[in-house]
Structures are given as C-alpha cells and as structure tokens.
VEXDREN-2710 file (C-alpha; in Angstrom, 1 decimal):
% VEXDREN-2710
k/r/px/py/pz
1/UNK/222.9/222.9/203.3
2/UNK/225.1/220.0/200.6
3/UNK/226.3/223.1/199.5
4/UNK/227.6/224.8/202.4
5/UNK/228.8/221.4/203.6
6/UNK/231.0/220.8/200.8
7/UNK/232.3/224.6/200.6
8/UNK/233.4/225.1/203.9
9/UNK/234.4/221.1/204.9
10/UNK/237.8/221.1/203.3
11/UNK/238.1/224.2/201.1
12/UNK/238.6/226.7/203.4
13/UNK/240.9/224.8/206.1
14/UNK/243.1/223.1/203.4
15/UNK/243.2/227.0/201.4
16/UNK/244.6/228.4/205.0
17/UNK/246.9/225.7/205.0
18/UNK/248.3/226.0/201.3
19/UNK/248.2/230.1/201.6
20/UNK/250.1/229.4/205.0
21/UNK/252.8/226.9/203.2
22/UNK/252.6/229.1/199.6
23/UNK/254.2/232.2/201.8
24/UNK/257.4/230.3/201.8
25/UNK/256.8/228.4/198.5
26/UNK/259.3/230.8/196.1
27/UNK/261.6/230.8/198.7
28/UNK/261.7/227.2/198.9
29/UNK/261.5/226.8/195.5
30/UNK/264.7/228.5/194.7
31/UNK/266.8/226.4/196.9
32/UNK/267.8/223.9/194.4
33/UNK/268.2/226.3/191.9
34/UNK/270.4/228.4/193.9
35/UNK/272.4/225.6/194.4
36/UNK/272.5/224.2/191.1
37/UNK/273.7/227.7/190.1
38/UNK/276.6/228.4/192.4
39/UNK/278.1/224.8/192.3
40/UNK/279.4/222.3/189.9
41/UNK/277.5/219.8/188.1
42/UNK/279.5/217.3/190.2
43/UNK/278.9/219.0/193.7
44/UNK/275.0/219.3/193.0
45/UNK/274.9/215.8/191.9
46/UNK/276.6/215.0/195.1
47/UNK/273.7/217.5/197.5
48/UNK/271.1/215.8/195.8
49/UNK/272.7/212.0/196.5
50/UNK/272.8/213.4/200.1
51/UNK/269.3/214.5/200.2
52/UNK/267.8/211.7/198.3
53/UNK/269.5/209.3/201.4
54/UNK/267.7/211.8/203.5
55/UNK/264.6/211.7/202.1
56/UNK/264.0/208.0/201.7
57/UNK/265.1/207.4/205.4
58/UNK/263.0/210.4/206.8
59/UNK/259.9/208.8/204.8
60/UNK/261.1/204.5/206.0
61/UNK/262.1/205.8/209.8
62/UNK/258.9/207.4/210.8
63/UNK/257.4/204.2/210.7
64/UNK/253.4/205.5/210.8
65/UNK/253.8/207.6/214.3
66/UNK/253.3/211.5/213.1
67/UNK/251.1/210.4/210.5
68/UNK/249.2/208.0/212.8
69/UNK/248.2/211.3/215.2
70/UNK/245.5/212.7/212.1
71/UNK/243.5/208.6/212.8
72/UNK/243.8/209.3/216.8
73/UNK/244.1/212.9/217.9
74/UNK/240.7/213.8/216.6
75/UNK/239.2/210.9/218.2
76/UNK/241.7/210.9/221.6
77/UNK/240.4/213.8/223.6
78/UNK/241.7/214.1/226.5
79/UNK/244.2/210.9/225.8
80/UNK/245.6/213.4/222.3
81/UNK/248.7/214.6/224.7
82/UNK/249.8/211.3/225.2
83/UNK/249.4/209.9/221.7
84/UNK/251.4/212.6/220.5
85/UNK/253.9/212.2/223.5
86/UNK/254.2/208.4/222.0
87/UNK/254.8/209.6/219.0
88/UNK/257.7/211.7/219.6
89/UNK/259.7/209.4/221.4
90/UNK/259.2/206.7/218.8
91/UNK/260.4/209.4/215.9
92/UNK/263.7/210.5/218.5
93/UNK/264.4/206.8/218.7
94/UNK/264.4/206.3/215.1
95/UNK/266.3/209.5/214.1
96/UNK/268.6/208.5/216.6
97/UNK/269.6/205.1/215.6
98/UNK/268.9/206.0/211.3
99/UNK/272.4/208.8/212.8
100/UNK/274.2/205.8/214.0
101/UNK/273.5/203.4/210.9
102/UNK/274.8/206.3/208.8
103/UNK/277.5/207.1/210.4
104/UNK/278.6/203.7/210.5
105/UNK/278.0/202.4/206.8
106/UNK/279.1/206.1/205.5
107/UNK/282.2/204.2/203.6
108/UNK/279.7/201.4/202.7
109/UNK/277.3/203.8/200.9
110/UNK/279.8/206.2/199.8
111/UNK/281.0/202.9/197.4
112/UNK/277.6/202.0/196.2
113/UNK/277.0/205.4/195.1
114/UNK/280.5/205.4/192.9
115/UNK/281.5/209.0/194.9
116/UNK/283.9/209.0/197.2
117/UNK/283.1/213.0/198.0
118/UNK/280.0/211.7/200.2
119/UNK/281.7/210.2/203.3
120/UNK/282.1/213.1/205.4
121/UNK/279.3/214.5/204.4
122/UNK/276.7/211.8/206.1
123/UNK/277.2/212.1/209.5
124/UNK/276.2/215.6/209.1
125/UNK/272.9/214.4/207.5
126/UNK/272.6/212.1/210.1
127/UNK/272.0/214.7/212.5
128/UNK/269.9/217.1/210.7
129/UNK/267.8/213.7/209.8
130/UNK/267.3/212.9/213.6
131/UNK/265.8/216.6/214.4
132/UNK/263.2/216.4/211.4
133/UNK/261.9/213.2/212.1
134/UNK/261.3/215.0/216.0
135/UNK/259.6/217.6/214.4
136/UNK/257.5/215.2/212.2
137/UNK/254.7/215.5/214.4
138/UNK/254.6/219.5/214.4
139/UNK/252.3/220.5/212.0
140/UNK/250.4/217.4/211.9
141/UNK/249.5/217.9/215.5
142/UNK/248.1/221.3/214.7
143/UNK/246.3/220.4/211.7
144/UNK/244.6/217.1/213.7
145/UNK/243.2/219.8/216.4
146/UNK/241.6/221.9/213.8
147/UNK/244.6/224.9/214.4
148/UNK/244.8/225.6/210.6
149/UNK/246.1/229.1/211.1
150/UNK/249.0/227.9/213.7
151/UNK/249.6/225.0/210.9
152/UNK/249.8/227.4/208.2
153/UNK/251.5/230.3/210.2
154/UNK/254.6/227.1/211.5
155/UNK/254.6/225.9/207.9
156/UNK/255.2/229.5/206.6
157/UNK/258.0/230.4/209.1
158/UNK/259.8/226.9/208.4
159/UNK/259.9/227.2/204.5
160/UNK/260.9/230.9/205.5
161/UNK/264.2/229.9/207.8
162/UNK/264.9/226.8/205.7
163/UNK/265.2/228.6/202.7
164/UNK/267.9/231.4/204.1
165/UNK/269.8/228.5/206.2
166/UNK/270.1/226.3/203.0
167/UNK/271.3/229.0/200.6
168/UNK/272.9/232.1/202.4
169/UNK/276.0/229.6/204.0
170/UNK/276.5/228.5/199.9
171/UNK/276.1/232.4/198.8
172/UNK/278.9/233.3/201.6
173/UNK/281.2/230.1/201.6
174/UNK/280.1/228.6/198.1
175/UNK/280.7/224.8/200.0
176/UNK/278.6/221.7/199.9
177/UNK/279.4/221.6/204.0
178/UNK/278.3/225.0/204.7
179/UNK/275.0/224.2/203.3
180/UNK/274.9/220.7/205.5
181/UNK/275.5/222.8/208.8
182/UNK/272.8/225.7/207.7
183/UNK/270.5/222.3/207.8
184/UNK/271.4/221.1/211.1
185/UNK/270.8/224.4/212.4
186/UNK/267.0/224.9/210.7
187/UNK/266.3/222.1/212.5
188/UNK/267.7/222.5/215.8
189/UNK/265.5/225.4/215.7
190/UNK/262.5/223.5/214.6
191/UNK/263.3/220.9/217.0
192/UNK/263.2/223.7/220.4
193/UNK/260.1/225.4/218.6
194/UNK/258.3/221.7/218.6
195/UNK/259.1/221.3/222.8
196/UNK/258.0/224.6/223.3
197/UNK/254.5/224.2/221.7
198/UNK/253.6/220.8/223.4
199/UNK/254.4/221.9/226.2
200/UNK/252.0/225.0/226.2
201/UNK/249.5/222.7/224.6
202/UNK/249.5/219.9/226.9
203/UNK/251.2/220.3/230.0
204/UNK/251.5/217.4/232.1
205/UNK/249.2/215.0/230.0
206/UNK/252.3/215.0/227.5
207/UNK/253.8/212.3/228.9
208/UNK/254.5/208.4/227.7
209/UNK/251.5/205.9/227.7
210/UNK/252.6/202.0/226.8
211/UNK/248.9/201.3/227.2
212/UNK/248.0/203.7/224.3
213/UNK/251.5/203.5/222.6
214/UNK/250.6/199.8/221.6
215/UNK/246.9/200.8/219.6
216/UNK/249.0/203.1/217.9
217/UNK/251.7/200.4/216.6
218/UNK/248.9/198.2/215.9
219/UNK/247.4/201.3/213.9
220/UNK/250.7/202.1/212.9
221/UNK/252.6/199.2/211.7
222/UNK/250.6/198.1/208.4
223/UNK/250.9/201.8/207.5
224/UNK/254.1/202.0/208.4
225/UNK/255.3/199.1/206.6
226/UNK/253.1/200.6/203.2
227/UNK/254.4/203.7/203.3
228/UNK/258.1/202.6/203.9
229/UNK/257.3/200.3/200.3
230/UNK/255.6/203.7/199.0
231/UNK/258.9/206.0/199.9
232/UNK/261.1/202.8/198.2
233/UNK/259.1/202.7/195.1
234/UNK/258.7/206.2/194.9
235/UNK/262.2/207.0/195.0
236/UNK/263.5/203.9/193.4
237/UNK/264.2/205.1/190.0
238/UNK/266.8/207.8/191.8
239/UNK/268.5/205.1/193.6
240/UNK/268.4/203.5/190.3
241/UNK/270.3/206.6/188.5
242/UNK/272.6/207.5/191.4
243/UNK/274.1/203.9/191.9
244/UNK/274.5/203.3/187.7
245/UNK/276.0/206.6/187.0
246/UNK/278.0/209.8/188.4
247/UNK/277.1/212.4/190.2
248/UNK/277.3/215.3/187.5
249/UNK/275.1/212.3/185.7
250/UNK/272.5/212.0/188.4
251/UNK/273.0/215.8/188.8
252/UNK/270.8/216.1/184.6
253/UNK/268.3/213.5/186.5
254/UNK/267.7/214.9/189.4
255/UNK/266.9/218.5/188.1
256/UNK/264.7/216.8/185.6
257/UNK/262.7/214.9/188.4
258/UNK/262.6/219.1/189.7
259/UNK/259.8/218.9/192.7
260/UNK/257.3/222.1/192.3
261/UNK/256.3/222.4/195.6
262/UNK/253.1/224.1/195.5
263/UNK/252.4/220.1/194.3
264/UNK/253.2/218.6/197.3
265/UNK/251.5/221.8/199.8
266/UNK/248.3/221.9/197.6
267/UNK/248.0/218.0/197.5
268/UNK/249.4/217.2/201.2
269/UNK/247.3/220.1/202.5
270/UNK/244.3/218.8/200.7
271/UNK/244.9/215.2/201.8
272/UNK/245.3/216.0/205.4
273/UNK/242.2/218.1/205.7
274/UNK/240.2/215.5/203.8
275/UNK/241.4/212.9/206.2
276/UNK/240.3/214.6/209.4
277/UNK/237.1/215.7/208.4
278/UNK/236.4/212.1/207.1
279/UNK/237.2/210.5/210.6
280/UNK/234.8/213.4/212.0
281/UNK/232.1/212.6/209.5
282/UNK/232.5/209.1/210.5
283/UNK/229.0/208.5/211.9
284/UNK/227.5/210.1/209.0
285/UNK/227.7/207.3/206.5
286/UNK/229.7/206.7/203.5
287/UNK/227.9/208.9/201.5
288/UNK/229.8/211.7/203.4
289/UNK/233.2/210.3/202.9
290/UNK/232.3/209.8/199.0
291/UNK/231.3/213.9/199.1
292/UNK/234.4/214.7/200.8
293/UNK/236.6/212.7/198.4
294/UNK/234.7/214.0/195.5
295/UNK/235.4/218.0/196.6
296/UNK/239.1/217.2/197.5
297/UNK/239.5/215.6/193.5
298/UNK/238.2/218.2/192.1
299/UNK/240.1/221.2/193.9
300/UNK/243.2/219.0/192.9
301/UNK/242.5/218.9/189.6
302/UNK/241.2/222.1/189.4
303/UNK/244.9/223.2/189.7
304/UNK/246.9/220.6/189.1
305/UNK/245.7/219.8/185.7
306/UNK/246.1/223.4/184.2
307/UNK/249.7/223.4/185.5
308/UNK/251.2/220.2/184.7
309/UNK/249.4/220.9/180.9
310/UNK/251.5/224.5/180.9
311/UNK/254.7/222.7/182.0
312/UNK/254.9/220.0/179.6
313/UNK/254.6/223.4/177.0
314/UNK/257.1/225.1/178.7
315/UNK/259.6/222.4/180.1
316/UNK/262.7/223.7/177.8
317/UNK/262.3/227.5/178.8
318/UNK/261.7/226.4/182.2
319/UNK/264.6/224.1/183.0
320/UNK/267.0/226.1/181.5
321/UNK/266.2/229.3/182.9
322/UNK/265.8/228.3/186.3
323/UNK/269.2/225.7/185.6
324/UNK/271.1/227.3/182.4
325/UNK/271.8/225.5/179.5
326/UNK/274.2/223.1/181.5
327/UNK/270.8/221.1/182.3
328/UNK/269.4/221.4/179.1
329/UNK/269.3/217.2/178.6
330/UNK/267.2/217.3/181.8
331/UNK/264.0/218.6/179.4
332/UNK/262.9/215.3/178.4
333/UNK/262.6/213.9/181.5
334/UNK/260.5/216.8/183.2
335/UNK/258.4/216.4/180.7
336/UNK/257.7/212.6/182.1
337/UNK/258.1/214.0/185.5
338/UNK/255.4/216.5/184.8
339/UNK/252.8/213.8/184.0
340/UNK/253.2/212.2/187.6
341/UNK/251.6/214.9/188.7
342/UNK/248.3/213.8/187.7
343/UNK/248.0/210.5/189.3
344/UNK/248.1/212.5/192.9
345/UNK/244.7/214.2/192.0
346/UNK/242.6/211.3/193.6
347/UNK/244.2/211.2/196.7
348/UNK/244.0/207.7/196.7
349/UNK/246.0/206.7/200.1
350/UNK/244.5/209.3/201.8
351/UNK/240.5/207.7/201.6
352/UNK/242.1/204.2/202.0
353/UNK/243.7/205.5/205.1
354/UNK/241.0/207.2/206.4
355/UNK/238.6/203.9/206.2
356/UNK/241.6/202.3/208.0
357/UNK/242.7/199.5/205.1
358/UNK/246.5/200.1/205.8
359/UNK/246.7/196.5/204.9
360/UNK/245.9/197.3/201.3
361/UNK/247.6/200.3/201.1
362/UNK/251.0/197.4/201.5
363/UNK/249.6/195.4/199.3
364/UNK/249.4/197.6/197.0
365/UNK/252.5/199.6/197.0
366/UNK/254.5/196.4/197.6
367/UNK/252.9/195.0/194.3
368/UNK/254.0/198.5/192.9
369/UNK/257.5/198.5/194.0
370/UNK/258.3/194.9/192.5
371/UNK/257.1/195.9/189.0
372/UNK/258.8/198.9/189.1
373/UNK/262.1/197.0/190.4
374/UNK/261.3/194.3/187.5
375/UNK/260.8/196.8/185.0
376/UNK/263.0/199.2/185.4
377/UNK/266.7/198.0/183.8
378/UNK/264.5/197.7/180.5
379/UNK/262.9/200.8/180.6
380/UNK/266.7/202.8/181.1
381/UNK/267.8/200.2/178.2
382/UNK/264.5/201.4/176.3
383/UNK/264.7/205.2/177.1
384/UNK/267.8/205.9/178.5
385/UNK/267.9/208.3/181.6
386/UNK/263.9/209.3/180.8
387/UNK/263.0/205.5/181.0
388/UNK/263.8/205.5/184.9
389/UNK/261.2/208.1/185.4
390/UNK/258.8/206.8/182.9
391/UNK/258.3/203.2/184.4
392/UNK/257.5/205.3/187.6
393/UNK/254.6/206.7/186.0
394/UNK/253.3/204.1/184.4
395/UNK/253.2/201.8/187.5
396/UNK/251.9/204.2/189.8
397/UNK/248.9/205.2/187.0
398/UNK/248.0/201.2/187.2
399/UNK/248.4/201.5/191.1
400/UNK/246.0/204.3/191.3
401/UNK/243.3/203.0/189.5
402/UNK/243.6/199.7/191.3
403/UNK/243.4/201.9/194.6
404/UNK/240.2/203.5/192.8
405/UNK/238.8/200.4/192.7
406/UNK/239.3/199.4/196.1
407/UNK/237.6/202.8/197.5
408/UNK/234.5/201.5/195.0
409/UNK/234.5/198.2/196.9
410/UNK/234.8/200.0/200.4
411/UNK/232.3/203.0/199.8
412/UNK/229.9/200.2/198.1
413/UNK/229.3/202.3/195.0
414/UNK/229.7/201.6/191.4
415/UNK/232.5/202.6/189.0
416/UNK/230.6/205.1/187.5
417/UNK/229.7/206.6/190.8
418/UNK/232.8/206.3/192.5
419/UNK/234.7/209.5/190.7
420/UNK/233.3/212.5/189.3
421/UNK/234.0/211.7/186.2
422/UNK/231.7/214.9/184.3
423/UNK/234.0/216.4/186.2
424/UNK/237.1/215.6/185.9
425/UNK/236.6/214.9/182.3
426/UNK/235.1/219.0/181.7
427/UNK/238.7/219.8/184.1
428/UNK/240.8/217.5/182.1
429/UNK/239.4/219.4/178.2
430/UNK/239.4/223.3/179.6
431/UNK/243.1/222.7/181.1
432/UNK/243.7/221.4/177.1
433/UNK/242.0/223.6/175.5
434/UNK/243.5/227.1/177.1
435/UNK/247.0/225.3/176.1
436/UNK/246.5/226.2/172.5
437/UNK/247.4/229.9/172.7
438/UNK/250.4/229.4/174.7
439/UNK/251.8/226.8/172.6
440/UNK/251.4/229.5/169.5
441/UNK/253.2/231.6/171.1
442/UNK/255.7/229.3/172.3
443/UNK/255.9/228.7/169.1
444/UNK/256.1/231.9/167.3
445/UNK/257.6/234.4/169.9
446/UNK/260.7/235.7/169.1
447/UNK/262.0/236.9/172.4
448/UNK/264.1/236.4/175.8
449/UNK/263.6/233.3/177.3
450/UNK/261.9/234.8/180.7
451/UNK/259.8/237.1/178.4
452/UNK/258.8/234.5/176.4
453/UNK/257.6/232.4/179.8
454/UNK/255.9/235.3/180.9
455/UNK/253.8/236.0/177.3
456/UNK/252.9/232.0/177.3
457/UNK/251.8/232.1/180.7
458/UNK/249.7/234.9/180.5
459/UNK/248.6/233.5/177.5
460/UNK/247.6/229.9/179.1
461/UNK/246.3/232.0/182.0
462/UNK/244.0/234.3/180.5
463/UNK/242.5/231.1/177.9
464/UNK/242.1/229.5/181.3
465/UNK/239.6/232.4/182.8
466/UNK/237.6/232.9/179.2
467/UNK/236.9/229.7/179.0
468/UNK/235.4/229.8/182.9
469/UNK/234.0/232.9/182.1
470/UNK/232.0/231.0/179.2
471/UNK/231.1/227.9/181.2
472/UNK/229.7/230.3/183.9
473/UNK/227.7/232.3/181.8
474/UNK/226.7/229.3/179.7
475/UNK/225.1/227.7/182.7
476/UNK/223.4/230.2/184.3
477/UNK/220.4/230.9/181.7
478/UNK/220.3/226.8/181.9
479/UNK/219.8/227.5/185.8
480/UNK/217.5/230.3/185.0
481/UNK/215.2/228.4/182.5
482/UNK/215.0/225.2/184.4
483/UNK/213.7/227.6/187.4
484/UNK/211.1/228.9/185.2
485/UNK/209.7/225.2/183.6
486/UNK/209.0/224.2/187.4
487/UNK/205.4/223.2/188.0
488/UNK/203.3/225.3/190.4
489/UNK/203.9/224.9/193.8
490/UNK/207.1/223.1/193.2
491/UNK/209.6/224.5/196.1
492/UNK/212.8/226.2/194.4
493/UNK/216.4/226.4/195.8
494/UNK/215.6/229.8/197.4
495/UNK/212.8/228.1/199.4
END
C-alpha cells in the first residue's frame, strides 16, 4: 500500500503536468535563440534588459495571491470561487499600477541601465506585464482542484501561442517592437481565455469576499514579502551585469545564464503537486509529508542530475550552436549556471510552504539577498562576468541546506533521516559515472558540431540506461535470496 501511495501521490499528476508543459518546451526553448539569431548583439541585450524588468516585477507584484490559491483552494470548498475571485483582483490591481510606475520612470530606468534604446519600449512591457500577472492564477487554479489534464492541456497551448507570437513578428519585421506587441497580444489572449474558464467553473460564487480576502493577506503577506526577496536575490546578479555594462555586454551574460525550461516545468510541476498533496495529507502525520518530500527529491534528481552533469560536458557545443560563435565567451559562465541547477532538487520552499513557515522562508531569503548584495562587487572583481553568477550559487547552496535544516526541525526528524541520502548519493555517482563516455568522445570526435552533440548524448544516454539496467538486475537476486532466507511462516510481500 507505501508503495502505491508513493507511486501514484505525485508521479503521475506532476508527469501529466510536465508532458502537458514539455509539448511546448522546444518551442519555447527556441525563443531566445531565435532572437539572439536574427538581431544584433546590442538589440538582444536590450530584449533581455526588457524581460529581466519584466520578470523581477511579475515575480515582486504578485505579492503571494496566485500562489496563495494551492494553501486555500484545496482546503476552501465551496468558499475556492471567492478566494480565487480575491486573487484576481489583487493581481489586476498590481499589474495595473506596476504599468503606471513604468511608464512613468521609463527615462529613469532607461539611465540606470546606460541604454537609451529602452524608453519606448517599457510602456509596451508595461501592458503585457499587467495581463500575465491576471492570468497568474490560471494554471494554478487548475492544478489546486486536482484538473492536471486541463493544467497540462492550458500550459501546452500557452507555450504553443507564446512561442509563434514572440518569434514570427521578429521573422517578418526583424524589430525589437514587433516582438513587444506579439507579447501583448499572447496575453490578451490568455487574459479572455482566464475569464472564460472561471466563469464556467464558478458562476456566481466568483465574486469578491473582504471577509476571506483578509486570511488570505495574512496568509499571503510573509510569503509575499519572501518571495519578493527570493525574485531580488535571484535575479540580482543580472541587475548587477545590466547596470555595470552594455547591452551587447549583458547580451554574453544573459545567454550564459540560458534558462532550460524543462528545469523550471519539471521542478515547478513537481513542487506544485507536492504541495497540494501535502496540505491533503495533512491529518496524516508528518511522516506523510517526509514521504512525499522524499519521492519529489528523488524524481528531481533523477533527471536533473544526469542533465546538468551532460551540460557542464557539452556547454561549448551547446552555446554556440544554439548562439554562434558571437556567444562563444558566454561558455564559462553556463558552466556555473549549470550547477544552480542542483540546489532546486530539494524543493526546499515548497515543504516550508506547505507547513506554512512563510516567516522563515523571509528570513531566509532576506539573509540570502544581503550576502549576495555584499559579495557580489568582489566576486565580478575575482571572476569577472562568471563571478556574478557564481556568488549566486554559492549563496543559495548555503541557503538550501539551512532550509534543510529547518524542514529537520519542523518534521522532528534527524539529519540523517531528513534526506534520502542512499539515494541521492547512488543518483549523484550513476549521473557521474555514464559522463565518462561522453566526455571521450567529446574529446576525441572529429566531427560537426551538432553531430558531435548528438554522438555525446547518445553516448551519456545509453551509459545512463546500462548502468540502470545493472543496478536492476543487481538487486533483484538480492530480492530473490532475501525472500528465500525468510523463516517459516514469516508473511512475504506477496502476502
């Protein structure tokens, strides 16, 4: 019964939800490099200053409401159409006035980022900014009631329609604006698709609640306030980059800080599944929660390990296939970037969360932020450009285990009990170990550069299953024998 427990309690919902999001993943993926491809060094540099100004308001302006909805839907009922209804009006609020502040300060921030290209460009940004943070709640909703096939069906058709919206106005036009409009449009669509699901959903009980609307910013606000440190930390070392150098500069940064989004779908997918199965399981003990955790680290690492591993091989072919040789001084620091990867395997915030100790969670990433903040001019001095990236991952590493260590205190278990450290560790040696034949033939291959990716992946891929295939087979007579030494009477599994 454990066993059926732990397969089906997050595997299967968070697998619909990453083979939903993976339908749009190379479609999505090739975004940037499209881009990166059809404009100047200088231009890019300038769509990723635009989008990192997006990104680190879309994380600060949500302030906790659409990811508030996976603590109180499952655990609302009949009250889940006006905790989302709460939601929503809080996001449009903040997208709204995050337009105005932008539009207003566009010659502010247009200075501190040394590029005077960027002015025009914001108030577009503002606008596409103020319909995502709507449709914040869309998925999230879905996901929260258990609807893993809508969640993974709506994440596919987005990817889908953002992809060809982003990159066919650059293909016809080949300008930075065309792009910014092809945005605005994705999510104007996303925004009518978002009305016309709640309102099927809910009906009438999607309406505003003040009653309800202030559990949820009590709920909200610690998280809110740790996660707005979490996005400033997390994209500090850009801000860093963009405000010390030029855009064609940040441009070499940027691509080697290159997001691999089946990361971020595997990992968020994970997370979010994890999260609403713990609140379910919350009568059940901690003992539960620990089993939950314990599944999601390992079907992380399970995948995350082998990749990041192949990656640090490959960074040179990859970067400058998927970016030309123009990026080729972007190599070093996806190699860093690569490792940061790993820290996101124990879905620390995610258990924290769940056992509702937001106030640690700000604690910890504010502690987080200032070190990074403190260390970071020494690290670029240190490093150069690859220093930024790599005070991120050392910080966050400390932050993680510290968060380990909290979830030890919380679940009342020991350190030794508190991971699955066998594991992790068996995960962590295999993922090393199936790297040696690709690095031969990284090393030895004499071919074109895709060809040579191909051949090392296969490579990486096929050490990979042999040395499943041996584990496998290696534990089964070890099953088999320690059947056999039972003593009479002694009920087996089967039983």
């Amino acid at each position: 019964m454990n066993q059926l427990f732990r397969r089906d309690s997050i595997s299967r919902p968070a697998l619909l939800l990453i083979a939903g999001r993976s339908a749009g993943f190379v479609a999505s993926f090739a975004i940037p490099v499209i881009l990166a491809r059809r404009f100047d060094r200088a231009a890019f540099g300038t769509y990723k200053q635009l989008f990192l100004i997006y990104t680190t308001l879309y994380g600060l302006a949500q302030f906790g409401a659409a990811e508030s909805l996976y603590y109180f839907v499952p655990r609302s009922g009949a009250e889940a159409g006006r905790r989302v209804c709460n939601a929503v009006i809080t996001l449009a609020l903040m997208g709204a006035t995050c337009c105005a502040v932008l539009v207003g300060a566009r010659t502010s921030v247009a200075r501190w980022l040394v590029n005077p290209d960027i002015v025009h460009d914001l108030p577009i940004i503002g606008v596409f900014l103020a319909f995502t943070l709507v449709t914040a709640v869309f998925e999230i909703v879905m996901v929260s009631r258990n609807e893993h096939l809508k969640a993974a069906c709506t994440y596919a058709g987005s990817d889908v329609a953002r992809t060809i919206l982003f990159t066919l106005p650059a293909l016809a036009f080949g300008s930075l604006r065309a792009v910014l409009i092809g945005a605005v449009a994705f999510a104007a669509l996303r925004v009518a698709a978002l009305v016309i699901y709640l309102s099927r959903e809910f009906g009438r009980e999607l309406r505003v609640s003040l009653r309800l609307w202030r559990d949820q910013f009590a709920y909200a606000l610690p998280f809110a306030l740790a996660v707005g440190i979490d996005v400033i930390q997390s994209n500090f070392h850009q801000w860093a980059v963009a405000s010390r150098f030029d855009a064609a500069t940040f441009a070499i940064y940027a691509v080697g800080c290159l997001q691999i989004p089946l990361v971020d779908l595997v990992c968020s997918s994970t997370g979010n599944v994890m999260m609403v199965r713990m609140a379910e399981a919350a009568n059940e003990g901690k003992s539960s929660a620990l089993r939950l955790w314990h599944e999601a680290i390992i079907r992380l690492a399970s995948l995350i390990f082998p990749l990041a591993a192949f990656l640090l091989l490959a960074a040179h072919g990859v970067i400058v296939f998927l970016f030309t040789s123009r990026y080729a001084a972007s190599v070093p620091i996806f190699m860093v970037w690569c490792l940061m990867m790993l820290p996101s395997v124990f879905a620390v915030d995610g258990v924290l969360r769940a056992h509702a100790q937001t106030r640690f969670l700000l604690v910890m990433n504010t502690a987080r932020l200032a070190a990074i903040a403190g260390l970071i001019t020494w690290f670029m001095s240190t490093f150069g450009l690859t220093g930024a990236v790599l005070v991120t991952l050392v910080v966050t590493s400390v932050a993680k285990a510290t968060g380990v260590v909290k979830i030890a205190s919380v679940m009342n278990v020991g350190i030794g009990e508190v991971l699955p450290w066998k594991r992790l560790a068996a995960t962590a040696g295999h993922a090393a170990l199936a790297a040696v034949p690709a690095w031969w033939v990284q090393r030895t291959l004499t071919a074109p550069l895709l060809l040579t990716l191909v051949v090392s992946a296969a490579a990486y891929g096929t050490a990979l299953a042999v040395i499943w295939l041996i584990r496998v087979s290696w534990r089964q007579p070890v099953g088999r024998a320690a059947v056999t030494r039972l003593p009479s009477g002694c009920p087996t599994e089967e039983t």
